[in-house]
NUDREN-505733 format. One record per residue (C-alpha): residue number from 1; residue in one letter; x, y, z. Coordinates in Angstrom, 1 decimal, padded with zeros to 4 digits, always signed. Example, Ala and Ser with C-alpha at 12.3 -4.5 7.8 and 13.67 -1.06 7.14 Angstrom:
@k->1&r->A&X->+012.3&Y->-004.5&Z->+007.8
@k->2&r->S&X->+013.7&Y->-001.1&Z->+007.1
This chain:
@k->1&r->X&X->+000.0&Y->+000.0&Z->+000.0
@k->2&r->X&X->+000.9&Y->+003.5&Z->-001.1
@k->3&r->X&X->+001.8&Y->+006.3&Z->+001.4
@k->4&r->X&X->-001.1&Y->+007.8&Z->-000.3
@k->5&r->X&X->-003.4&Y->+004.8&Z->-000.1
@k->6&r->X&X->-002.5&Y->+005.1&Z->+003.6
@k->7&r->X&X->-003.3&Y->+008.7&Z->+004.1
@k->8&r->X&X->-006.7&Y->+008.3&Z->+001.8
@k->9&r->X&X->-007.3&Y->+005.2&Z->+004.8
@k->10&r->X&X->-006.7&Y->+006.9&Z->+007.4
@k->11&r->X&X->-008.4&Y->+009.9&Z->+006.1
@k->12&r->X&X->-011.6&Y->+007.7&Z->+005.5
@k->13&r->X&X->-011.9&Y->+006.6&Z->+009.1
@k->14&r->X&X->-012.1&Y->+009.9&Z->+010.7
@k->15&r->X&X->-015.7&Y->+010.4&Z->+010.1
@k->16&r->X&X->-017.1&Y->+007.4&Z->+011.9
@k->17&r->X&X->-014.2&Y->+007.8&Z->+014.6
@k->18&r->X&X->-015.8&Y->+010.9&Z->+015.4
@k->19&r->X&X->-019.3&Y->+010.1&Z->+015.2
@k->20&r->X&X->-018.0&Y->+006.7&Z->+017.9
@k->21&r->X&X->-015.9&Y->+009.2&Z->+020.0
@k->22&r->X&X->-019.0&Y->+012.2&Z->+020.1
@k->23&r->X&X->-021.6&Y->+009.7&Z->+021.3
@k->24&r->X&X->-019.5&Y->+007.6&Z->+023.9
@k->25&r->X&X->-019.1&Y->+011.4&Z->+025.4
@k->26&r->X&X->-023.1&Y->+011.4&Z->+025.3
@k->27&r->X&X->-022.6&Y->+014.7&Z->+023.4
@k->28&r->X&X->-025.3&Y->+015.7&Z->+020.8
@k->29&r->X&X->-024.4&Y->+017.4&Z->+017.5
@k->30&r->X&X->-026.5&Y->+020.3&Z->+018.8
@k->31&r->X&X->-024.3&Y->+020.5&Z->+022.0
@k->32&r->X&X->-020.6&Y->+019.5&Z->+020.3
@k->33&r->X&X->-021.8&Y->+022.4&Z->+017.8
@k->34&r->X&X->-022.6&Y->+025.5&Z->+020.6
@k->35&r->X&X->-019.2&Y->+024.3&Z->+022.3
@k->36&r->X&X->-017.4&Y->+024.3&Z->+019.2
@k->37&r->X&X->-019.0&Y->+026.8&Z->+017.4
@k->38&r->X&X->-019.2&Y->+024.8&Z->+014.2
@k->39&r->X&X->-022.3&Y->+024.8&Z->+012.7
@k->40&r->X&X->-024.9&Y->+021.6&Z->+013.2
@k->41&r->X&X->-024.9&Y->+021.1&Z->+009.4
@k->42&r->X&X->-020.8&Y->+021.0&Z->+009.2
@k->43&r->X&X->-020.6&Y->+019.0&Z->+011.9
@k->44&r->X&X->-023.1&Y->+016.1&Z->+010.5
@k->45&r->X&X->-021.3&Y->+016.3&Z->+006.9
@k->46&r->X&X->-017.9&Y->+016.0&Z->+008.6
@k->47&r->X&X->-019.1&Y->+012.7&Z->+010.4
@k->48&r->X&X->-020.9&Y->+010.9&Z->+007.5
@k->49&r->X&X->-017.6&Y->+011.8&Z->+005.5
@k->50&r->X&X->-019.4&Y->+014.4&Z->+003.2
@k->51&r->X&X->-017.2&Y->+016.9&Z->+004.1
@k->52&r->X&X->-012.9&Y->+016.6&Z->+004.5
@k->53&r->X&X->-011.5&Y->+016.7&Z->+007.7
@k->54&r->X&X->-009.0&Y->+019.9&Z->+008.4
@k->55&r->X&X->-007.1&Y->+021.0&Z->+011.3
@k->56&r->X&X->-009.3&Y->+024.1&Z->+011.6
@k->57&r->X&X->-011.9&Y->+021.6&Z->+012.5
@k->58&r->X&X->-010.6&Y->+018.9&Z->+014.5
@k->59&r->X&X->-008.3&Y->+020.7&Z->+017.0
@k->60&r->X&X->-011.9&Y->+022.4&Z->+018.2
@k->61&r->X&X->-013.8&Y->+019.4&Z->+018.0
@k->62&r->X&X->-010.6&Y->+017.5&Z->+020.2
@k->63&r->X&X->-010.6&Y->+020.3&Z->+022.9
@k->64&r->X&X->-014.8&Y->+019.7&Z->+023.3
@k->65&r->X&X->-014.8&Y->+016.5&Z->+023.5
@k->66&r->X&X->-011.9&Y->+016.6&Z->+026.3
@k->67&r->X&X->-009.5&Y->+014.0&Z->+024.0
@k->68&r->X&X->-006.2&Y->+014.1&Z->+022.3
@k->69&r->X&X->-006.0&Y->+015.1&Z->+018.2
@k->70&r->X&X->-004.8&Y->+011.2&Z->+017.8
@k->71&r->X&X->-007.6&Y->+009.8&Z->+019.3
@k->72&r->X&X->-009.5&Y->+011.6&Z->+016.0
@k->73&r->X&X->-006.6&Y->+011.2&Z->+013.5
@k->74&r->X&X->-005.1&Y->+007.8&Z->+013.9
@k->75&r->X&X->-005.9&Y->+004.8&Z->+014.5
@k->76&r->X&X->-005.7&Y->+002.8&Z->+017.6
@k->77&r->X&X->-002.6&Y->+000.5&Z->+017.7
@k->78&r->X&X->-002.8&Y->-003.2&Z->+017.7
@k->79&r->X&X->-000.2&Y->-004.7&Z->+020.5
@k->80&r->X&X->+000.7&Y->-008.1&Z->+019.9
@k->81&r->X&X->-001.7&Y->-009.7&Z->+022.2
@k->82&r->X&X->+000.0&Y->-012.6&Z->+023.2
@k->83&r->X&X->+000.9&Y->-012.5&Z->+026.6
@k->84&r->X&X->+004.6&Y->-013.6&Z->+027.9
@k->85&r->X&X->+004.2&Y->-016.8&Z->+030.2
@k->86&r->X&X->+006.7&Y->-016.3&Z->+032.2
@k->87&r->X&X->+006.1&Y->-019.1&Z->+034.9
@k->88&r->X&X->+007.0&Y->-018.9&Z->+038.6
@k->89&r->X&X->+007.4&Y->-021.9&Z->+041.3
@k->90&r->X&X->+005.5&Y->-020.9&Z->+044.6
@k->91&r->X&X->+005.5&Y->-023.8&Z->+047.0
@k->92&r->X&X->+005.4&Y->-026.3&Z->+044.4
@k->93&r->X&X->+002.8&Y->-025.0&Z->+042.7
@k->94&r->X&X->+003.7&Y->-023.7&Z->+038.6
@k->95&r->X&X->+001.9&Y->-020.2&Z->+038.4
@k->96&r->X&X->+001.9&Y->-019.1&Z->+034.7
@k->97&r->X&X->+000.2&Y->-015.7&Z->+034.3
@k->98&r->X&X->-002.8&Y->-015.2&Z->+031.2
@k->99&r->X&X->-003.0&Y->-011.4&Z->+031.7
@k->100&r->X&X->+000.0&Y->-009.2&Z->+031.5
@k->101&r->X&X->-001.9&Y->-006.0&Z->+032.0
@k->102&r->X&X->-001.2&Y->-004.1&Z->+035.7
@k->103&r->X&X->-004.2&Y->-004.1&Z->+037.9
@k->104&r->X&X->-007.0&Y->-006.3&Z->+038.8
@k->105&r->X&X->-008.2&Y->-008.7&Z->+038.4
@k->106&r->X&X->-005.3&Y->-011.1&Z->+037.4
@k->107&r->X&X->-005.8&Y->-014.5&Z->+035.4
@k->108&r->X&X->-003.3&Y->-017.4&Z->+036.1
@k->109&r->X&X->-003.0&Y->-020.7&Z->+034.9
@k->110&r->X&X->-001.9&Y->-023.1&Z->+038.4
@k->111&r->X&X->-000.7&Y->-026.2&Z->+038.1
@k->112&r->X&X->-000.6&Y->-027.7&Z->+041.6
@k->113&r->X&X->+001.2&Y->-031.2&Z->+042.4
@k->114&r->X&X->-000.7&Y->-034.4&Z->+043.4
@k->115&r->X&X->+001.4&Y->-034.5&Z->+046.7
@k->116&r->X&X->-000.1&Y->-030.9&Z->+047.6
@k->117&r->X&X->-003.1&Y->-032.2&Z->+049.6
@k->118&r->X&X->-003.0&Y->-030.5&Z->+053.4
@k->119&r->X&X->-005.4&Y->-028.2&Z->+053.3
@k->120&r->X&X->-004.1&Y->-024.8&Z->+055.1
@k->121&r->X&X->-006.8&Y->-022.1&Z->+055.6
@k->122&r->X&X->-006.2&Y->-018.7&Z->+054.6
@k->123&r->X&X->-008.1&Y->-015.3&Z->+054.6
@k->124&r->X&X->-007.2&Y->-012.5&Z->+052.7
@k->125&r->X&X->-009.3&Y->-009.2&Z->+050.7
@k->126&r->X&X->-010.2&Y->-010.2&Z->+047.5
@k->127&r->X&X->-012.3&Y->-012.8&Z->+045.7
@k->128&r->X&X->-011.6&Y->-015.4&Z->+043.3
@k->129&r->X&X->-012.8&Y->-017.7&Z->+040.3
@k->130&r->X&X->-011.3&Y->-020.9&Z->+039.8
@k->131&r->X&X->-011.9&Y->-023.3&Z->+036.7
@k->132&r->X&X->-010.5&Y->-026.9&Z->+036.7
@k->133&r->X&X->-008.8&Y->-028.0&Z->+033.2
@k->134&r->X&X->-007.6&Y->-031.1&Z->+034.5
@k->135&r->X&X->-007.4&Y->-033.3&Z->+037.2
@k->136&r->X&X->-009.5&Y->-033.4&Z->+040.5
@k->137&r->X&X->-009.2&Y->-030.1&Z->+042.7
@k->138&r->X&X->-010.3&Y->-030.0&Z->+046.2
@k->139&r->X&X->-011.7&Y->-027.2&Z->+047.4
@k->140&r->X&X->-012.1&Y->-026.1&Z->+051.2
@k->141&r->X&X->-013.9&Y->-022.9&Z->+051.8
@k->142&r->X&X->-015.0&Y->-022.7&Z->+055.2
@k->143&r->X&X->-017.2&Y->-025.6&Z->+056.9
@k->144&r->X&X->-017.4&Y->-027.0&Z->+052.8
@k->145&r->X&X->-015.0&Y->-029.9&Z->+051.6
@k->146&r->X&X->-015.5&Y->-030.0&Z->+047.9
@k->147&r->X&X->-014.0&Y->-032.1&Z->+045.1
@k->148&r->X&X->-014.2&Y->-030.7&Z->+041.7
@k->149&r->X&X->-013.3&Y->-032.2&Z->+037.8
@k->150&r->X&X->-012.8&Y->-031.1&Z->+035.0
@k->151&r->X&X->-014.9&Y->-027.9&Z->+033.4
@k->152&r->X&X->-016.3&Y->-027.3&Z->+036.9
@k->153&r->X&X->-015.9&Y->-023.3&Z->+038.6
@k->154&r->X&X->-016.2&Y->-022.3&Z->+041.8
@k->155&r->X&X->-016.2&Y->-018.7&Z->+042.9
@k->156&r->X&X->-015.8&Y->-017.2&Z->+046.2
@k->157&r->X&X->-014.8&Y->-013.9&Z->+048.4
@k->158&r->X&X->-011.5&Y->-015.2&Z->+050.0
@k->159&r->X&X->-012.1&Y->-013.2&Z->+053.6
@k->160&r->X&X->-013.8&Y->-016.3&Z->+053.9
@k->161&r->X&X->-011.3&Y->-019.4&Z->+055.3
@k->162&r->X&X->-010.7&Y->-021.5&Z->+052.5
@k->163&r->X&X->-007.6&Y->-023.4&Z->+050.3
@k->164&r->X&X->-007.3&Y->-025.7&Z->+047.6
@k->165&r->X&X->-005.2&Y->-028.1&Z->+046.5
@k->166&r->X&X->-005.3&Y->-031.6&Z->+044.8
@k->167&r->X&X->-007.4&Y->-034.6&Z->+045.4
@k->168&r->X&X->-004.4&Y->-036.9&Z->+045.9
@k->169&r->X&X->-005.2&Y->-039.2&Z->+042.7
@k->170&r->X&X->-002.8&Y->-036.8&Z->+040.7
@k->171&r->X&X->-002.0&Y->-033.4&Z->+039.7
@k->172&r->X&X->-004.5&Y->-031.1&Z->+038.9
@k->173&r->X&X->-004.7&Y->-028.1&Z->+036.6
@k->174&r->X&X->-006.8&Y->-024.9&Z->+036.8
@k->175&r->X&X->-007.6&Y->-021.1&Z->+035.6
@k->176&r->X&X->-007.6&Y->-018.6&Z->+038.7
@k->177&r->X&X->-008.7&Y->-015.1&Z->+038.5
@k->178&r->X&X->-008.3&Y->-013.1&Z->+041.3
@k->179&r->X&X->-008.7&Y->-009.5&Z->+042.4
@k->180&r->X&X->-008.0&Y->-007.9&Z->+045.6
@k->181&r->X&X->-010.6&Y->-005.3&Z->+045.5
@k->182&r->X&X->-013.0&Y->-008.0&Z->+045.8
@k->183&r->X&X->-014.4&Y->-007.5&Z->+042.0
@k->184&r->X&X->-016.7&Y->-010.2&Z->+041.2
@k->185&r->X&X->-016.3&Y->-012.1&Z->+037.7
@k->186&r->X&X->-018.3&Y->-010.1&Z->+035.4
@k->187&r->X&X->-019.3&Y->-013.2&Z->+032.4
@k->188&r->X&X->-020.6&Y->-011.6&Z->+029.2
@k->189&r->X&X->-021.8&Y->-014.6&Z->+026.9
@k->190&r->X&X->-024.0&Y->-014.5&Z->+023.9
@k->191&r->X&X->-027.3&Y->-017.6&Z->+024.3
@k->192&r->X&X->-028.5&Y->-019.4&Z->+021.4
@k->193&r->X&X->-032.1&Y->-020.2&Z->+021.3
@k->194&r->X&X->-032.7&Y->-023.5&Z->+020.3
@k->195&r->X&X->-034.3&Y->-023.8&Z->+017.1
């Protein structure tokens, strides 16, 4: 692609950038236009791409909508999503992280040895999610002695006493999310209807 094929892009995508940025602000044309004093009419050309952007009209529009030039001009940068696994050893256990992002909550893959089976009750802020992959996980969370398998969750606030560990008939493997802010897992999943 052209450095000119890239600019006409680019160029293209301002209009419904703007129109996406304006409304996730909650602004109306009629409002974006008193604070900008750029006319309604301008305004609704230079978001259906009927009209060119120019510098005389974005830095304006930027300033009213409280957001940076780029966020109008470019777009957003893909990151290579992949996340380094960088694994640590913590009594045993294999801790490989799944998020790399700082802040909460954090998603771990543990893998936790068939010998690690004395349960040790802990509180602590927070809750958690836990999802078995493989294996049998034993779950102790308060006055409750579980045994879990494969594809099973559990989730919990850990102020509560609880630990888990294997079943002792091997080692297990699970997902963990955890925050300390005691955020619970938010699950956003599209149902079919069954035709």
């Amino acid at each position: 692609m052209s450095t000119s094929q890239r600019i006409d892009t680019e160029l293209s995508q301002i209009a419904p950038r703007l129109r996406q940025l304006r409304q996730k602000k909650g602004i109306t044309l009629e409002a974006l236009a008193t604070a900008t004093g750029i006319s309604k009419s301008t305004l609704s050309r230079l978001e259906s791409g009927q009209r060119k952007p120019s510098l005389e009209l974005l830095l304006p529009l930027a300033a009213a909508l409280g957001i940076a030039l780029d966020e109008i001009v470019s777009s957003p940068r893909v990151e290579d999503p992949r996340v380094l696994q960088k694994s640590t050893r913590t009594d045993g256990r294999v801790l490989t992280p799944l998020s790399q992002q700082p802040g909460e909550p954090q998603a771990f893959k543990i893998t936790i040895p068939a010998d690690d089976v004395t349960a040790v009750l802990r509180t602590h802020g927070g809750y958690e999610w836990i999802y078995v992959l493989q294996g049998r996980l034993r779950l102790v969370l308060g006055d409750h002695d579980i045994l879990m398998g494969p594809g099973e969750a559990a989730e919990f606030d850990t102020k509560n006493p609880h630990w888990f560990g294997a079943s002792g008939n091997g080692p297990v493997e699970i997902l963990s999310m955890f925050g300390k802010k005691g955020e619970r897992i938010q699950l956003r999943a599209r149902s079919t209807a069954n035709n």
